[in-house]
C-alpha positions in Angstrom: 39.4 11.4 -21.7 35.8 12.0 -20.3 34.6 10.0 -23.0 36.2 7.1 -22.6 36.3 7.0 -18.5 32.1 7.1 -19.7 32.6 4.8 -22.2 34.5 1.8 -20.0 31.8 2.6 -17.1 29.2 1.5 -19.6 30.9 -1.4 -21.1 31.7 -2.6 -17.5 27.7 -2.3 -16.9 26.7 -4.1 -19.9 29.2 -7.1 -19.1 28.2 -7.0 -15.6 24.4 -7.7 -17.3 23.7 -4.4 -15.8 21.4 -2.9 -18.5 18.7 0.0 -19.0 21.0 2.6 -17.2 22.6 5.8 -18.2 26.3 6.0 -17.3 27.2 9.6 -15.9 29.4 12.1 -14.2 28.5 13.2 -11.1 31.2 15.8 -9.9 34.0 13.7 -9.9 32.5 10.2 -9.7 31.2 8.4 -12.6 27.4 7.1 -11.4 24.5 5.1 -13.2 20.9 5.8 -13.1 17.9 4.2 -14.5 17.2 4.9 -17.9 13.3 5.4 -17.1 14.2 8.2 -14.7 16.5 10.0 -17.0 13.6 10.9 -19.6 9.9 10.1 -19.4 9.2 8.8 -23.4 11.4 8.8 -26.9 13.1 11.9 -27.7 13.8 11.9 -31.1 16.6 13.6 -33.4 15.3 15.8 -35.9 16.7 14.0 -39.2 17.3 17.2 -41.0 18.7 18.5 -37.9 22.7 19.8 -36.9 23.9 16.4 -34.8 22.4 14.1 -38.3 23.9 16.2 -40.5 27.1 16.0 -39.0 27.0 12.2 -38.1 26.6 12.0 -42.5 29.3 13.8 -43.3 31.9 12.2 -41.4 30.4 8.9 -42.5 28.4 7.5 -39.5 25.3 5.2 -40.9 22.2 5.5 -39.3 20.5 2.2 -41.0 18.3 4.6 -42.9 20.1 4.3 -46.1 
């Protein structure tokens, strides 16, 4: 349920032309902030890491291959 009360928040943001925000729950209330106060830089996934392997074996593509 979380995910998809997350999920509508940011598809009403991107149709609103709302972009470059992160879509979260704050207590109770779904909020949005800024994505370039969220994180300062790229994080990135390692690719031989848990949350890759997983994504692989239930079939997600990651345009790598």
């Amino acid at each position: 349920m979380l995910g998809t009360h997350l999920g509508v928040a940011a598809a009403n943001s991107a149709i609103a032309g709302d972009w470059n925000v992160l879509v979260r729950l704050e207590g109770i209330d779904v909020s949005k902030i800024p994505l370039d106060q969220v994180t300062p830089g790229i994080k990135k996934v390692p690719t031989d890491g848990n949350l890759i392997q997983t994504a692989r074996a239930i079939g997600i593509s990651l345009g790598d291959g």
